[in-house]
N, C-alpha and C positions, 0 to 999 in steps of 0.2 A: 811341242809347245814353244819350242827356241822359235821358231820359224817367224812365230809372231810378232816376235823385236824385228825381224830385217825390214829396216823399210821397204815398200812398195812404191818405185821410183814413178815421178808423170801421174798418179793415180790421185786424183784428188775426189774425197768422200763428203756427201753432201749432209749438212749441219742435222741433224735432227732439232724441227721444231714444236714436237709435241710435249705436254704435259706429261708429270712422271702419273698423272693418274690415266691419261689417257693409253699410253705406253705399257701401264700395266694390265689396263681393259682391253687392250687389244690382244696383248700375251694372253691372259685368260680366255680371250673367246676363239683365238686359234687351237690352245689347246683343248678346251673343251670336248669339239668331237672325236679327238684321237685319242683320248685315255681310254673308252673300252679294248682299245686294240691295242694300246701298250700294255694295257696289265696282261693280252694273251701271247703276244709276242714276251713279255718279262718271264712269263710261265712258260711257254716256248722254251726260252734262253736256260730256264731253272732244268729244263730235261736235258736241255745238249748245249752246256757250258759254254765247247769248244767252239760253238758256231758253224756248225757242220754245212757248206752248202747245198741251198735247196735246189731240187732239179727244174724248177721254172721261173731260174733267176733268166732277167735280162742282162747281158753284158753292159747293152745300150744307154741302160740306165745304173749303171754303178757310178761311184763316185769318189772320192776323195776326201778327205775328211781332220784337220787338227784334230789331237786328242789330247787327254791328260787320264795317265794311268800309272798310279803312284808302282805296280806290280811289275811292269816291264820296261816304264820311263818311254815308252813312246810316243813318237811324236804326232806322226802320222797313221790313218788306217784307210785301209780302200775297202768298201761298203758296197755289195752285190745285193739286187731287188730283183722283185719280179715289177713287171710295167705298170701292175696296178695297185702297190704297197706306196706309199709315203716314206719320205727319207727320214719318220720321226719312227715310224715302224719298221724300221730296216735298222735304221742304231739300235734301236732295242734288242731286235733280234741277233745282233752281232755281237752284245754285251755293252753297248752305249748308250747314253742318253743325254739329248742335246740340250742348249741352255735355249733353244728358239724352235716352237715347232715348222714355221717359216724360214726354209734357206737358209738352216743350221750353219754356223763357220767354227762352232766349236761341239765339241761331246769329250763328256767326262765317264768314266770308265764305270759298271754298275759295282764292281767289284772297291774300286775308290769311293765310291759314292755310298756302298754297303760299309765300310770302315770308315767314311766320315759317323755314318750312324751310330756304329755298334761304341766311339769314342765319345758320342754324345749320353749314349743311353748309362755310360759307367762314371762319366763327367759332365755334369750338364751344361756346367759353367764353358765347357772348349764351343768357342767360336767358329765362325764358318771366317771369319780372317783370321784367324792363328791357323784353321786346316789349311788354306791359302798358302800360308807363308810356308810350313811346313810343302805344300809340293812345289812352290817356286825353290825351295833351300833343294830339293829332292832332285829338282830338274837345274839346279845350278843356273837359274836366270833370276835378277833383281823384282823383289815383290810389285804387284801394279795392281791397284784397286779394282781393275777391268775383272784379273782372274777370282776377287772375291765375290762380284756380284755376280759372275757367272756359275762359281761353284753353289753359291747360293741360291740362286734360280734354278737350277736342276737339284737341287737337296729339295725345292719344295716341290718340283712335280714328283720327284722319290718318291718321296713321304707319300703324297697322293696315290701314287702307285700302289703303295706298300700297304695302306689303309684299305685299298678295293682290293685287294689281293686276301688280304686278315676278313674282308668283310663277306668273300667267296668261303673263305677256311669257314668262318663259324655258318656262314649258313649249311656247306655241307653234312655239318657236327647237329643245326638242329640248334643253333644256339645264337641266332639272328633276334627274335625277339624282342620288339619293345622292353625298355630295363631289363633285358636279359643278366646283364654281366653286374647291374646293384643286387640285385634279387638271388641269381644265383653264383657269382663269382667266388665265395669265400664258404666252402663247402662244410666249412666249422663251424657255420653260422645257420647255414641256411637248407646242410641237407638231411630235412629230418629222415628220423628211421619209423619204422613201425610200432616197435614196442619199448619206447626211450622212453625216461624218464622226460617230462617236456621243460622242466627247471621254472625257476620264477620269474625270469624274464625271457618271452623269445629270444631277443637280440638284446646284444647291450652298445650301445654307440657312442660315439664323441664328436661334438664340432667345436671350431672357432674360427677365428677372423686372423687374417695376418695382412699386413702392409708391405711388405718387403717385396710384392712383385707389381710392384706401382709400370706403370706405360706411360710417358710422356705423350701430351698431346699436340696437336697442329697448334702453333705457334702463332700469335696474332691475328692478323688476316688467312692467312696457307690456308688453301685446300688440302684435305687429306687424299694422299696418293694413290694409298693403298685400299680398295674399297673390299675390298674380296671378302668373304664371310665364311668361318671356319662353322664346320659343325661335328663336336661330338658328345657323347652319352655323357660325358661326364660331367660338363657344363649344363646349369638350368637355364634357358632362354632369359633374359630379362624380362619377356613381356611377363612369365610366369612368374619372377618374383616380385615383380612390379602390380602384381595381383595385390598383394600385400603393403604395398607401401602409403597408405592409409589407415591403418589398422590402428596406430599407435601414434599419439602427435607427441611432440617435444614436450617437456614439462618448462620449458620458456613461454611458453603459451597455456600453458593451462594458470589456472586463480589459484594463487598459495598466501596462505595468511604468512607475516611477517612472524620468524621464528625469535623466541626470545636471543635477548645476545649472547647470552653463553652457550649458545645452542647451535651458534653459525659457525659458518667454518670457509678461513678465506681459499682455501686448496679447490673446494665444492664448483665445478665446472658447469653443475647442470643448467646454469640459466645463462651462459654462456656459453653455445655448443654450437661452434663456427664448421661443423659437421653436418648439423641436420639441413634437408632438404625441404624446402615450403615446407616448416614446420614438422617434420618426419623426425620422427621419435626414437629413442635407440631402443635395447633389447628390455631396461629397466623401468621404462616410464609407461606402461600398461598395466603396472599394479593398483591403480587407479589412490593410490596415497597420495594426498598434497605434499608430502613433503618424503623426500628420499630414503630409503634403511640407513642403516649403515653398512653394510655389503654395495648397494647401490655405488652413496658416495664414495666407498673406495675405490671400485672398479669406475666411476665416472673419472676422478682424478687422475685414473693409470692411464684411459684413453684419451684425455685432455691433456697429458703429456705427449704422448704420439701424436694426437691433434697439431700439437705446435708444427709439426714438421709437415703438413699436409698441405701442400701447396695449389690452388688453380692449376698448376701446366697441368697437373696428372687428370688423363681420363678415367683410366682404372687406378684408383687407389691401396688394391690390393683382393684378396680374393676369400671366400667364405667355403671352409671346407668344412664335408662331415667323412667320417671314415667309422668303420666298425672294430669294435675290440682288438680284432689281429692285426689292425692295419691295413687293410686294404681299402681302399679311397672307395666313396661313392657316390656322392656329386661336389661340385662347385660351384661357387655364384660366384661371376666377378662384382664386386663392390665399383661402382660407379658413381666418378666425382663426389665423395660421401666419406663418414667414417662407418662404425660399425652400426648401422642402424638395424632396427626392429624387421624391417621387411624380408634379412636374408635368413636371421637363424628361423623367422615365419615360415617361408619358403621351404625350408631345410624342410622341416615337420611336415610341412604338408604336403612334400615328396614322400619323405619316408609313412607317412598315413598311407598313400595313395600305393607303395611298392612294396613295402615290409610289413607290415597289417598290423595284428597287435601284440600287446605285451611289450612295448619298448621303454626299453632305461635309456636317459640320454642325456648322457654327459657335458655340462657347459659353465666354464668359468664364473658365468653369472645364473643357474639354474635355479638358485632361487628365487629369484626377484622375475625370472625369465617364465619361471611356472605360473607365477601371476601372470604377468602379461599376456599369456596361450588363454588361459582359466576368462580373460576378457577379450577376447580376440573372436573372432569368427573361426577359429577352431578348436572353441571349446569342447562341445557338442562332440565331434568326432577323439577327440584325446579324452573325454570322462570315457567312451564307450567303447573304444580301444584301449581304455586303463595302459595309454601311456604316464610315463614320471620321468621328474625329471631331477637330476643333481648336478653336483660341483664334483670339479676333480680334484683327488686326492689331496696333491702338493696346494694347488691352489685356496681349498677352501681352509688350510688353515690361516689364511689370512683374513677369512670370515667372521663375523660375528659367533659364539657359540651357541648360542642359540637358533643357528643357522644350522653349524653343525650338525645337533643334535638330530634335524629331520633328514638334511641334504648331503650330510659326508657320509663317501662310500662304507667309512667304515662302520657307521649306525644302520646301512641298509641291509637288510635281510635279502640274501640272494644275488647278490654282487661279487662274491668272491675276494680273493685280494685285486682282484681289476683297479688300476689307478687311476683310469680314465685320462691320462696324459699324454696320449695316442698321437692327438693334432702336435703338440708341441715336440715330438720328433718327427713327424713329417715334415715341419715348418722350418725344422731345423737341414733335413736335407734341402729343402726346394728351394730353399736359401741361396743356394749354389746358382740359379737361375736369375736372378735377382740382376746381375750385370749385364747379360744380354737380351732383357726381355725390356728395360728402362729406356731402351730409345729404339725398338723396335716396333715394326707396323702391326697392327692389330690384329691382323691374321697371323702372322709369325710368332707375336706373344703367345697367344693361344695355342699354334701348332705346337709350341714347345714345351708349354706346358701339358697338355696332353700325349706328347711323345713321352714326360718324365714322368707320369704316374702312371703309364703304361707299363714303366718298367720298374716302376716302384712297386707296383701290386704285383705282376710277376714274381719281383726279387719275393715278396712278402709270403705272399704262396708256397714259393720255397721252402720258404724259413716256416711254415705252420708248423713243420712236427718238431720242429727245434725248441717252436717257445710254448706247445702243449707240452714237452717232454721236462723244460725248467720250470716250469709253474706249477706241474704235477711235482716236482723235485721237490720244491720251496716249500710247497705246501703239506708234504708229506714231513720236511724236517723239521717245519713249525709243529704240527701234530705230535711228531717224537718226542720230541726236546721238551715241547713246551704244557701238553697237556699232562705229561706227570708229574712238574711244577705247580699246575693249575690245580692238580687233586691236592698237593700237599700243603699248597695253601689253604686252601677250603676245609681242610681237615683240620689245619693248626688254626684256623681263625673260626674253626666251629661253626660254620655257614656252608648252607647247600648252593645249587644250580640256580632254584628255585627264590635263594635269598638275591644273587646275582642277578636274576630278570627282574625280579622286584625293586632292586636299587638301580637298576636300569629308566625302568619304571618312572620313581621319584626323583631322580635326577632330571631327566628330560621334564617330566612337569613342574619341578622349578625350575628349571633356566625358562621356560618359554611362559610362564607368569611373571618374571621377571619385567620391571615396566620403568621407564624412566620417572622422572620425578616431578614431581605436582606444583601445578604455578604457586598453590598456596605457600605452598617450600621457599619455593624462588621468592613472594614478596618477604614472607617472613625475614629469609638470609635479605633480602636487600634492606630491610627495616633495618635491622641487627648491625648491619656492616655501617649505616648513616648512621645507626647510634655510638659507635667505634671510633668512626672518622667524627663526628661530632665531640664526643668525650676528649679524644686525642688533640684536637686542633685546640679545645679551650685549655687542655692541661699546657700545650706546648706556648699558645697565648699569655699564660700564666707566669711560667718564667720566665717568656722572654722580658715581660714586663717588672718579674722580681727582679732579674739582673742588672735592666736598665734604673731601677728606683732606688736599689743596693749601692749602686756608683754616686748618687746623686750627693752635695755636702747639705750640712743640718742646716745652714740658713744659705737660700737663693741670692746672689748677688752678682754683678757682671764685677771681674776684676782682669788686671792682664795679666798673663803667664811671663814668665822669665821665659829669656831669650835661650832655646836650645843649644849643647854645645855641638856645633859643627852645622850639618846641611840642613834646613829645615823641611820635612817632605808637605807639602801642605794639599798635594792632590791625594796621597793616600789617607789621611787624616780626614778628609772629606769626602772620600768613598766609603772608606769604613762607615761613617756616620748615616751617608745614604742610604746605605743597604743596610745597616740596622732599622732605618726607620719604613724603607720599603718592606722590609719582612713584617714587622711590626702592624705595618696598613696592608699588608696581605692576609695574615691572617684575623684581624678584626673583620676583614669583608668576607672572608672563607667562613668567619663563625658565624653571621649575618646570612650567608645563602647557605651553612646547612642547617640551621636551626628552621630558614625557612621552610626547608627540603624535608626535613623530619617533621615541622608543623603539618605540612601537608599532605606526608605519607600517612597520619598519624589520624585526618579526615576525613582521607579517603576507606584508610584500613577500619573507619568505628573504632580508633582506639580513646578511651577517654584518659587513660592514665597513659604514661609517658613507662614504657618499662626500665625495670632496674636490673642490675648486676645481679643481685641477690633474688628476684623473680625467676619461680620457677620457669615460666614459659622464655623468657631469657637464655635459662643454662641450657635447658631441651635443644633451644634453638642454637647456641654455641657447642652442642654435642654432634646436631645436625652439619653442622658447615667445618667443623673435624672430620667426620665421615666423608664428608664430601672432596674436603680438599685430597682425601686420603684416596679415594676412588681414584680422582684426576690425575693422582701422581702415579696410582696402580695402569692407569690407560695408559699414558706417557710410556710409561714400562714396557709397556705391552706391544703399542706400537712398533716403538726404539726395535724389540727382540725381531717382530717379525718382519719387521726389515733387513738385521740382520740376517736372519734362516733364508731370506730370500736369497740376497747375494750369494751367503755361501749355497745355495743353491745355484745358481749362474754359473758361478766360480766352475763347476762338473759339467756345465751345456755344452754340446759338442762343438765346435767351430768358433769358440768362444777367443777372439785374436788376442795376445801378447800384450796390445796397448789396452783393448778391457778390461783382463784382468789383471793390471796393473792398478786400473782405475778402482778398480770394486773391490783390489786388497787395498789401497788408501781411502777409500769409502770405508772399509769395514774396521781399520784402523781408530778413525775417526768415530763411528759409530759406539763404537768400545767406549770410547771414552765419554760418548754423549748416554750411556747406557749407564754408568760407573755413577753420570752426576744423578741422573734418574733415578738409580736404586739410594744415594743419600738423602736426593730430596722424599722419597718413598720411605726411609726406614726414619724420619723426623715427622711426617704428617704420621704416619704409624704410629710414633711412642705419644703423641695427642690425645692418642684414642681412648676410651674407657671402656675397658682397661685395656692398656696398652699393646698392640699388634705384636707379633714374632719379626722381628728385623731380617730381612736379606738379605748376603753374601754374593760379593761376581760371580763365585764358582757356581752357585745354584744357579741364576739366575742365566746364566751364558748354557746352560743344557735345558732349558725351558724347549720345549718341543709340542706342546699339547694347549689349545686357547685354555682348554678347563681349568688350569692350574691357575691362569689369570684370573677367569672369572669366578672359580669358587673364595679368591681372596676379597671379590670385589664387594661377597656381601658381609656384615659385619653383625648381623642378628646371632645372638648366641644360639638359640634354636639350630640353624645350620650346623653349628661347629660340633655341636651333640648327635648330628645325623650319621649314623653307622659309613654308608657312601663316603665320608668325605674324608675318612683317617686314609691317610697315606698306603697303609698295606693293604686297605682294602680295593683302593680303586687301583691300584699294582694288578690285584687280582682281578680288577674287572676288564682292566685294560687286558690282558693277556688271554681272560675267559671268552672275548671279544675276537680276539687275534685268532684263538684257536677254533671258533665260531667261525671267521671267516676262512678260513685252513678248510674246512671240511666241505663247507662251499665250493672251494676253489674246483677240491680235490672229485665232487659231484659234477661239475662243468667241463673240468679236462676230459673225463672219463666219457661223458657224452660227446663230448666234440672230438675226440680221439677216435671213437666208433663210427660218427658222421665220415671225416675223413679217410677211416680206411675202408668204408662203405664205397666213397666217392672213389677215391683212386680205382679199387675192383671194378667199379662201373663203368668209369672213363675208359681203362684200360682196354675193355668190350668194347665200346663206343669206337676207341681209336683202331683198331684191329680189324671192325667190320668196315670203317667208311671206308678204311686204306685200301682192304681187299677190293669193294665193289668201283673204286676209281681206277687201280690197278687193272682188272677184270676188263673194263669198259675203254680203257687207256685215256682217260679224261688228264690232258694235264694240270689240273687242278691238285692231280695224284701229289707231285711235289712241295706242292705250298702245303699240304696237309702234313704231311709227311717233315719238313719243317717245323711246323707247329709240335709236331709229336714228339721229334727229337725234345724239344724243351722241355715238353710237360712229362716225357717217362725221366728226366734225368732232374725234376722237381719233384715226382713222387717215389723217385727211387732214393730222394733225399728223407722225405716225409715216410717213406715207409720203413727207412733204416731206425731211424729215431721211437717212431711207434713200436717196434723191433726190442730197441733198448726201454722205452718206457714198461712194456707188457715184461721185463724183468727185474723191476724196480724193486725192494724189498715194501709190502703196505701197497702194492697195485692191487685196486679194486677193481677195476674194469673187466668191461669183455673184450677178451683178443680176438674174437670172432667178429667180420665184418656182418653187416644188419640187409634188412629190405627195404630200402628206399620206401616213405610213406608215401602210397596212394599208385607206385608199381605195380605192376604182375611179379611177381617172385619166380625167380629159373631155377633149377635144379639146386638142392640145397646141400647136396653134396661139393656139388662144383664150384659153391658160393662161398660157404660157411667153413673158407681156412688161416689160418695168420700168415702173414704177410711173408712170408719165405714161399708158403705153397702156393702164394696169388701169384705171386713173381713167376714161377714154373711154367704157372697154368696160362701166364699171360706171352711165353716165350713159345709153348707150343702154336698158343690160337693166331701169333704173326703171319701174313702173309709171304708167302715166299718170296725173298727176294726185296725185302722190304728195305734194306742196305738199314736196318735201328739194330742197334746194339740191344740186346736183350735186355730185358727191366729184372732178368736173374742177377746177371753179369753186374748192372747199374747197381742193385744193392748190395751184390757185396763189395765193390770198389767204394761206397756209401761206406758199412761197417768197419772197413778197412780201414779208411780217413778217419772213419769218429775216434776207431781207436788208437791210430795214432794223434789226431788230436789231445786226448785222452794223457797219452804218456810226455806229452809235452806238457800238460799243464802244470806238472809239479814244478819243471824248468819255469816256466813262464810266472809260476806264485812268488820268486825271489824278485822278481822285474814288480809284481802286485807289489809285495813288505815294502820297499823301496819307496814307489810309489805312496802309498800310506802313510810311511813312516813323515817323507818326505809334509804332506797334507797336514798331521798331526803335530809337525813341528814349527808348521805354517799358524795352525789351529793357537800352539801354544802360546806361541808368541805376541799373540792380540790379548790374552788374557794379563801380560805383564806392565 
């Protein structure tokens, strides 16, 4: 590589004058024909490392070659062909790979070039100019933009490489497949057995929208350089979500009647949505309502915040994922020039209709107002008769409305588990990492690298299956302990069955959701009432200003002079004073003038013939009403304030959350506190209004608010409710926990299924991978090695998975079967040799290896597996002082806001 600094004296190189797009069209179509025979030649190089020469090399045509090989630092390589190989098939073969398949002057080592990847796949964010500088610091010569763009152009014929090489592995496995890897990828999900229980929902899933992997686009005039087009499974084409981008028009376009004024709201984006596309609707506006929920306009507001930062340059604006319970991704739509509109989460659905069939739960920040818009969509029809549904996720929907809650929070659904459905928002949070190099990269690069990082994000996750069936089965098993013979001993001391618990279930959910706002009549009456207030008030305050002035006046009128003051005389203040007594004066004589007109006219319109009094009943009714009300207003305010708060401190725990955020969000939450503080005194004053008089609130209570219900059961004021058995405190304790332990046993029916799935699957594969190795082997197909590759991963991900299933099947309260199942719709093999736990599968999958197979046994892999867990294990009690610490630390943070 030094070679390349010495100049090259006399030698003068001629300008290149082409386009970086043409430049790039021509690199693509030179290599175009040579990639079938670099991926055999790479697969070649995977059986004989060393690069053994072959006996019908030409001398004649060997060559010479600059290299870059972070492993040996050389500089140089001489490169043996036979006369009818190409010198892009001859690096290969030697363990190279050039940055030009024409007249190569450089090649980069496969082995550097395999460690630029494996550095990407554990760091997304490392650059291919930081790996740069890293081999210029390695090779002791000054960094030069030349060696970036060249390590960069062979990292993307790698990759190309690397993808026909994976896309050889799965077909010889039988798992090429159209949506092979949505469909079947997550074995937890999707590989039933014969005689399972089938649960209440097939799958349960989660999408959302993120911004954070925005692509800058061509710049003014600029041609775009890079035309090249990336394609993989993971990505939905746009034409296919552009199927949908009709479906659902802006609510800026549709006819809404004019909302009363106290009923608007300046935060409300929806008729300002500098996002939508010719009038393309977002995910909320297909409910066909004139006017927005309230879920709607919060979630409108939260995107019209992100909105602001959405600027023209970007072509991709950010990307639309959905992924399944475990976290394994299953497609993406990139969002183009747009915010989050109706046509991606459309899309999503009518992928997953089209690949995952029926029974699906699907998860979405905005799922209720989203179920409407499906319910009027062109995929109605198919979601009634696929009895898919759809909800909010956990955290998020308690910033919902409750009466949202009540149908769409996980925790009201039957057959959900404790599943939180906040899946997308830890993905979003790794691919974050992505986010710097993908912002001014070409559009084929963006993509390649997003799809290299959920490649390995789904792997990593695969991994981890039996980790987080093995904590979920835990959790769920310790909620059951702990908490159901709490649950009987309340129900015992409060002398109420299961049966009184469904039934206040029951009544509660059909009150909140008859719950209605309030009637114009309400409204003119209060606006009558308030004119006759402000009316009453302006003539009393008319009254004295004019007793004052008549009080001052002497008993007989006469002009006489004043004695001369001792000292300054002020004589401008003396005649402001006067002005503005007599402007107030002629202000309010015209204020009593236009409201008497105001109330004349109200009083016309409304049929009133008599003018109401103080002492009229319909009067106090209606001063009882605008009590209540103000009192409601103060309770929302409240309500608000809190879960603003509970957000942040939600932030406050998001992984990668920098130093200067949460800086920002403890002086947000600082502040908050105290806007919360004014909130609960203006709340506990409209309160004592009331008749008879509300229960005043305390910070402390009010700062552990955690549940909307506690809002909205203060919100109604009918004594009837407050007599309703549901709403005393120890009861809905108990409902809340009979709930908890309700979804506890759910949880603990899911893992148990999806634990038998997976160790069903692993015995399978393990067949699967044992037979294809032998007959590639047998046949000496070099194909043998990339499988074999592949296999390394996947027995040392189920010898992970199968360790933890290991430990789950010893759990104290394990209800499962430790016996793997028969694949539904298989032939079934011998059910001796099937039907063992996973120590005996491990054995039996060490015998059925191929000789010679150079795989470390899947015996050996688990118990190195149980090994780690267990020392894992004994380190955790070390590691709980470093937790208290941590904790203590949060709590002291926590206290502090409350002072």
């Amino acid at each position: 590589m030094s070679n390349l600094l010495i100049p090259s004296g006399g030698v003068r190189y001629k300008r290149d004058g082409r386009s970086w797009r043409q430049r790039v069209e021509t690199v693509e179509k030179n290599w175009a024909p040579h990639l079938p025979h670099l991926v055999d030649a790479y697969l070649a190089w995977r059986q004989e490392p060393s690069g053994a020469q072959r006996p019908d090399v030409d001398l004649d045509y060997s060559f010479t070659i600059n290299v870059v090989d972070v492993y040996t630092l050389g500089s140089s390589a001489v490169i043996t062909r036979p006369s009818d190989q190409s010198a892009a098939e001859a690096l290969v073969r030697c363990g190279y790979l050039s940055n030009s398949p024409m007249n190569p002057s450089l090649a980069i080592s496969l082995k550097t070039l395999e460690l630029f990847r494996c550095l990407k796949l554990v760091k997304a964010s490392f650059s291919a100019e930081a790996f740069a500088k890293l081999v210029c610091y390695q090779y002791h010569v000054p960094y030069r933009p030349y060696y970036r763009n060249a390590i960069a152009d062979a990292f993307d014929v790698y990759l190309t490489i690397q993808r026909l090489v994976s896309q050889r592995v799965m077909g010889a496995l039988g798992r090429d497949l159209p949506d092979w890897r949505a469909r079947h990828g997550c074995p937890a999900c999707a590989y039933t057995l014969d005689d399972e229980d089938p649960g209440v929902f097939s799958r349960i899933i989660c999408m959302d929208a993120n911004n954070s992997l925005k692509r800058t686009g061509a710049l003014g005039k600029r041609a775009i350089g890079d035309t090249r087009q990336f394609t993989s499974d993971y990505f939905l084409p746009p034409e296919f979500v552009n199927r949908y981008a009709n479906e659902v028009k802006s609510r800026q376009n549709q006819p809404a009647p004019n909302p009363p004024p106290d009923q608007s709201d300046s935060d409300d984006e929806a008729h300002h949505n500098p996002a939508a596309t010719d009038g393309e609707g977002d995910p909320t506006d297909g409910s066909g309502d004139l006017l927005p929920t309230p879920c709607a306009k919060h979630w409108k507001a939260a995107q019209a915040e992100e909105r602001k930062h959405m600027w023209s340059i970007f072509d991709e604006t950010g990307i639309f994922a959905c992924a399944c319970r475990h976290g394994l991704v299953l497609w993406i739509a990139d969002m183009i020039r747009s915010g989050e509109l109706a046509k991606y989460p459309l899309a999503m659905v009518a992928k997953a209709h089209e690949v995952l069939g029926a029974r699906l739960m699907i998860g979405y920040d905005i799922g209720c107002d989203f179920s409407a818009t499906v319910r009027n969509s062109s995929l109605a029809a198919t979601a009634r008769e696929l009895g898919t549904r759809f909800c909010v996720n956990a955290f998020h929907g308690y910033s919902h409305s409750y009466s949202c809650q009540v149908a769409f929070h996980p925790n009201s659904i039957t057959g959900i588990g404790l599943e939180d459905l906040e899946g997308m928002e830890r993905i979003f949070s790794s691919s974050n990492q992505l986010a710097p190099i993908v912002r001014y990269a070409s559009k084929y690069r963006r993509a390649s690298l997003i799809d290299l990082f959920f490649q390995q994000w789904d792997a990593e996750k695969y991994a981890n299956l039996g980790a987080m069936l093995f904590n979920n089965l835990k959790q769920a098993l310790e909620i059951v302990q702990t908490q159901e013979p709490a649950l009987e001993d309340a129900l015992k001391s409060l002398n109420i069955s299961r049966e009184d618990i469904e039934r206040f279930y029951d009544e509660e959910r059909k009150f909140i959701l008859e719950l209605r706002d309030e009637q114009d009549t309400n409204l003119h009456a209060v606006a009558y009432v308030e004119a006759l207030q402000e009316l009453q008030s302006v003539r009393y305050e008319l009254d004295a200003a004019s007793r004052r002035f008549n009080s001052r006046a002497p008993d007989t009128l006469q002009i006489s002079w004043a004695d001369p003051r001792t000292g300054a005389t002020d004589y401008d203040a003396d005649l402001s004073a006067t002005r503005k007594a007599e402007t107030r004066r002629r202000y309010l004589r015209e204020r009593l003038k236009q409201l008497t007109e105001e109330v004349a006219t109200m009083e016309a319109a409304y049929n009133i013939e008599t003018r109401w009094q103080p002492e009229d009943a319909t009067y106090r009714q209606t001063l009882q009403y605008m009590a209540t009300r103000k009192y409601q207003r103060a309770l929302g305010k409240l309500q608000r304030l809190v879960i603003l708060r509970l957000f942040e401190l939600h932030k406050m725990n998001l992984a990668q959350t920098g130093y200067r955020m949460r800086t920002y969000i403890a002086k947000n939450l600082q502040r908050r506190c105290k806007a919360i503080r004014r909130a609960v005194r203006e709340y506990n004053a409209a309160a004592q209004a009331l008749e008879p008089p509300r229960n005043p609130l305390d910070w402390s209570k009010v700062s552990h608010y955690t549940f909307l219900e506690e809002f909205t059961l203060l919100q109604d004021t009918r004594q009837d409710l407050l007599q309703k058995p549901w709403v005393q405190p120890a009861i809905r304790e108990t409902m809340r926990i009979a709930r908890r332990v309700a979804r506890a046993h759910e949880e603990i029916a899911n893992v148990n299924r999806e634990a038998r799935r997976l160790h069903t699957h692993i015995r399978d594969e393990e067949d699967l991978l044992s037979g294809v190795l032998s007959d590639l082997k047998t046949r000496g197909d070099p194909l043998y090695f990339g499988v074999l590759e592949y296999s390394h991963h996947r027995r040392a991900a189920n010898a992970r998975n199968l360790a933890y299933l290991q430990r789950m099947f010893t759990l104290n309260g394990f209800t499962g079967n430790p016996l793997p199942g028969v694949r539904a719709g298989s032939a079934p093999a011998s059910a001796a040799a099937h039907a063992q736990p996973p120590r005996a599968q491990a054995e039996m999958a060490q015998d059925s290896q191929p000789p010679g197979a150079g795989a470390t046994s899947l015996t050996k892999l688990v118990s190195i597996e149980e090994g780690v867990l267990e020392h894992e294990e004994s380190d955790a009690s070390a590691e709980s002082d470093h937790v208290h610490e941590e904790i203590t630390g949060i709590l002291e943070f926590l206290a502090s806001l409350r002072t």
